[in-house]
C-alpha positions as CSV (number, residue, x, y, z in Angstrom):
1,X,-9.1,-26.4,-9.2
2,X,-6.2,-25.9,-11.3
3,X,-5.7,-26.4,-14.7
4,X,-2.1,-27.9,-15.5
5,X,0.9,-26.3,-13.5
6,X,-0.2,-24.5,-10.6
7,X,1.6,-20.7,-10.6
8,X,2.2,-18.4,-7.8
9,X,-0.4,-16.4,-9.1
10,X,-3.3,-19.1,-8.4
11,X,-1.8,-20.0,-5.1
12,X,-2.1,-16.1,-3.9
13,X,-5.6,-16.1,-5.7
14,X,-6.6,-19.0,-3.7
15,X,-4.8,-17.7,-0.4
16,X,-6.6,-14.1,-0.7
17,X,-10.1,-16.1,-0.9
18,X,-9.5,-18.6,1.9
19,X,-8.0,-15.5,4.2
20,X,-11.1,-13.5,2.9
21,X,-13.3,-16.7,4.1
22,X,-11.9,-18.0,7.6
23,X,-9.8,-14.6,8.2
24,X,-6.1,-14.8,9.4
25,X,-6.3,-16.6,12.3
26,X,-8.0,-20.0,10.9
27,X,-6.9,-19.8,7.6
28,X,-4.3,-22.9,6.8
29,X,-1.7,-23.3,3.9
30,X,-4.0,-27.0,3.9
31,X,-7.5,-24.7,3.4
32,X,-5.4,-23.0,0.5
33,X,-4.7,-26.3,-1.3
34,X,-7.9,-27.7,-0.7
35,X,-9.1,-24.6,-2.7
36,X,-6.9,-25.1,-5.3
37,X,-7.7,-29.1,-5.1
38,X,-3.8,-29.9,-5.0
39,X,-2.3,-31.3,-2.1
40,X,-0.5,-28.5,0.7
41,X,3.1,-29.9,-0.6
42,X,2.3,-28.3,-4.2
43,X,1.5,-25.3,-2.4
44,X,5.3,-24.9,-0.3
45,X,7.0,-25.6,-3.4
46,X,6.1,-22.3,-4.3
47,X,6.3,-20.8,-0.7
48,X,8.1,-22.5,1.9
49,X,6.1,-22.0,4.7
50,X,2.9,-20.3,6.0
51,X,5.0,-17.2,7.0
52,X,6.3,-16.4,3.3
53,X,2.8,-17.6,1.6
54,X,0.9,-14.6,3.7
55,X,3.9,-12.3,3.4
56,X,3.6,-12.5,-0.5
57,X,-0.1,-12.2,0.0
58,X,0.7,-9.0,1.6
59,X,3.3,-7.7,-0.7
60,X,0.7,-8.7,-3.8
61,X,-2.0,-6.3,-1.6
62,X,-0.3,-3.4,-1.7
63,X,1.0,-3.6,-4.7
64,X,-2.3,-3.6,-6.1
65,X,-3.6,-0.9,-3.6
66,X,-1.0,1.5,-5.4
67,X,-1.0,1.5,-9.0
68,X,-1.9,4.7,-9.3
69,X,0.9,5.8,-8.1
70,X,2.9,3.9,-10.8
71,X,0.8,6.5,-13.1
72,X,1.3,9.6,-10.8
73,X,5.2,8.7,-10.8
74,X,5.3,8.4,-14.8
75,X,3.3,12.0,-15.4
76,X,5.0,15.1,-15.6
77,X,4.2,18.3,-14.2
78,X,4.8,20.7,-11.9
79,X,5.9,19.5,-8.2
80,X,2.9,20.7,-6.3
81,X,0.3,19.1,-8.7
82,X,2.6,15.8,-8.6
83,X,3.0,15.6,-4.9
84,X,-0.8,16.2,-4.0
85,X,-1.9,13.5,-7.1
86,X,0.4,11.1,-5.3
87,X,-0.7,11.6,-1.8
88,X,-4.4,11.9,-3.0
89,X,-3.7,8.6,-5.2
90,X,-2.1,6.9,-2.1
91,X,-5.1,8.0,0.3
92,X,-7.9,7.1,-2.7
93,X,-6.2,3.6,-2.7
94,X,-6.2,3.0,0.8
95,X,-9.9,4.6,1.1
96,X,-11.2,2.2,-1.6
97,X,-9.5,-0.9,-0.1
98,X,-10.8,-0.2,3.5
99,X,-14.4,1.0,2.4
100,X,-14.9,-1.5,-0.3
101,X,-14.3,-4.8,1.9
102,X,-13.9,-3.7,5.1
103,X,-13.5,-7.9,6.0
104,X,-10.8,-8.3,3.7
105,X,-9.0,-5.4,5.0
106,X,-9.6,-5.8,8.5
107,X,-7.6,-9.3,7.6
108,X,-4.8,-7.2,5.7
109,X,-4.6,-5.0,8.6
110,X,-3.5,-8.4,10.3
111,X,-1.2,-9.4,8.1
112,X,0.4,-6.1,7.6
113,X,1.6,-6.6,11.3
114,X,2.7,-9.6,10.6
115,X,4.6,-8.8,7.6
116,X,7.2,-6.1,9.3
117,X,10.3,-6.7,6.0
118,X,7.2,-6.2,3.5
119,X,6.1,-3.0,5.3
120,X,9.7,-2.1,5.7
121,X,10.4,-2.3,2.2
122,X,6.7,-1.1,1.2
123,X,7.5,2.0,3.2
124,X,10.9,3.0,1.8
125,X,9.3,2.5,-1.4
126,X,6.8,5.1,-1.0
127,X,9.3,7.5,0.6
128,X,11.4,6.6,-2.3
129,X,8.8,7.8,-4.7
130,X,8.0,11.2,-2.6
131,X,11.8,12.2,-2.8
132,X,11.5,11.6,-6.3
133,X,8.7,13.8,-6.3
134,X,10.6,16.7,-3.9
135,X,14.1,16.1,-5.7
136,X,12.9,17.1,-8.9
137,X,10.7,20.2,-7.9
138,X,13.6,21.2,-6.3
139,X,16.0,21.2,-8.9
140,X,13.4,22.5,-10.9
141,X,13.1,25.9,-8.0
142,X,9.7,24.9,-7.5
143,X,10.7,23.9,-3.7
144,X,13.2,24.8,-1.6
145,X,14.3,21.6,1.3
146,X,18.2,21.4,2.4
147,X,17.4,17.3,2.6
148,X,15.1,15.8,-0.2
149,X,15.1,12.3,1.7
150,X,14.2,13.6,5.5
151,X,11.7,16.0,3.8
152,X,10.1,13.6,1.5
153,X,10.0,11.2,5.2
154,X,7.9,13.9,7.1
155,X,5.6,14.8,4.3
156,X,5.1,10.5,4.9
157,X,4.9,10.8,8.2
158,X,3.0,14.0,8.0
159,X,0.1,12.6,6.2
160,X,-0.1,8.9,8.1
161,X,-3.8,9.8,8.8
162,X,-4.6,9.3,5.7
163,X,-2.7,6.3,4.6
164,X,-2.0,4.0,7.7
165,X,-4.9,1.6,8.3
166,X,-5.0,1.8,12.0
167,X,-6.6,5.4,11.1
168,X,-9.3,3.8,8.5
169,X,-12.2,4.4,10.5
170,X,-11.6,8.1,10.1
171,X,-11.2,7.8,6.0
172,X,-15.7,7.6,5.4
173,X,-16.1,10.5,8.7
174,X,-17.5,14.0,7.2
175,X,-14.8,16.3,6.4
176,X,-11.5,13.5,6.3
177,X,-11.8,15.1,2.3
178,X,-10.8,18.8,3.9
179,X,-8.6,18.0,6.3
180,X,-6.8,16.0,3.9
181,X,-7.1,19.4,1.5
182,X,-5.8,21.6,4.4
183,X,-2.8,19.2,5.1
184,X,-1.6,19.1,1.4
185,X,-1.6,23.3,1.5
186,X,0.1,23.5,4.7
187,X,2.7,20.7,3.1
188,X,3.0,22.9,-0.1
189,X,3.3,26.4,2.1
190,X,6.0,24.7,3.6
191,X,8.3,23.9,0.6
192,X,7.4,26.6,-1.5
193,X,9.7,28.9,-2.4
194,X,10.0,32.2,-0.1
């Protein structure tokens, strides 16, 4: 129930618990309002339709999932303790989401597909933030790379085991911790200076 105007905010609140209740396929932008005890026409004046209500469900997930990079991004440091604290942040966020509800996120998972401009932008923001990472230990000679941006895309691509949900079910297996170790070397013996 709502207590004077009825925000975004609430309406993704509400959506989160009614997708984490009946799960993507049977949850309705009707079950959302119900929730909220406001009728579904409150509900698309906010989002227009179904498709843009579990879209920006989806964008406000993994926003969430990746505060810490927000964090890893501000520090300063070398380039090799920044680019392993980012990837370690990104795989910790994903780990915790997976492990901690594996309902909810099976239901992400879902929507994810669903979502392909969210992903699209999701994922060039995270490449984004690695050539960030990779421009600046390179001007700084801490890296060596011809091409910042296809670098800081393989390094993404690189390390999708440990990020992309349709690998989750490896992220609690004995030993995910050392290969994920072993991967960040290799990554750093690659773009280190010779």
């Amino acid at each position: 129930m709502t207590d004077g105007i009825l925000t975004p905010d609430q309406i993704l609140t509400a959506a989160q618990d009614v997708l984490r209740r009946y799960g993507p396929a049977k949850a309705t932008v009707v079950d959302v309002a119900r929730a909220l005890g406001v009728s579904h026409g409150s509900v698309y004046r906010h989002f227009p339709s179904k498709a843009a209500l579990r879209e920006a469900v989806t964008q406000r997930w993994l926003d969430e999932s990746h505060t810490l990079l927000t964090a890893v991004m501000a520090a300063d440091g070398p380039a090799d303790v920044r680019l392993r604290a980012w990837l370690s942040a990104l795989f910790a966020a994903k780990r915790k989401k997976a492990l901690d509800d594996p309902e909810l996120f099976a239901t992400y998972t879902v929507l994810v597909g669903e979502a392909s401009q969210v992903i699209e932008r999701h994922v060039a923001d995270l490449v984004g933030q690695l050539q960030q990472i990779i421009t600046t230990g390179l001007a700084k000679g801490e890296l060596v790379t011809s091409d910042p941006a296809a670098t800081a895309r393989a390094v993404f691509d690189a390390t999708i085991r440990f990020h992309d949900p349709v690998h989750a079910a490896d992220w609690d297996q004995p030993g995910i911790e050392d290969a994920f170790d072993t991967l960040c070397t290799l990554i750093w013996l690659g773009l280190s200076p010779r």
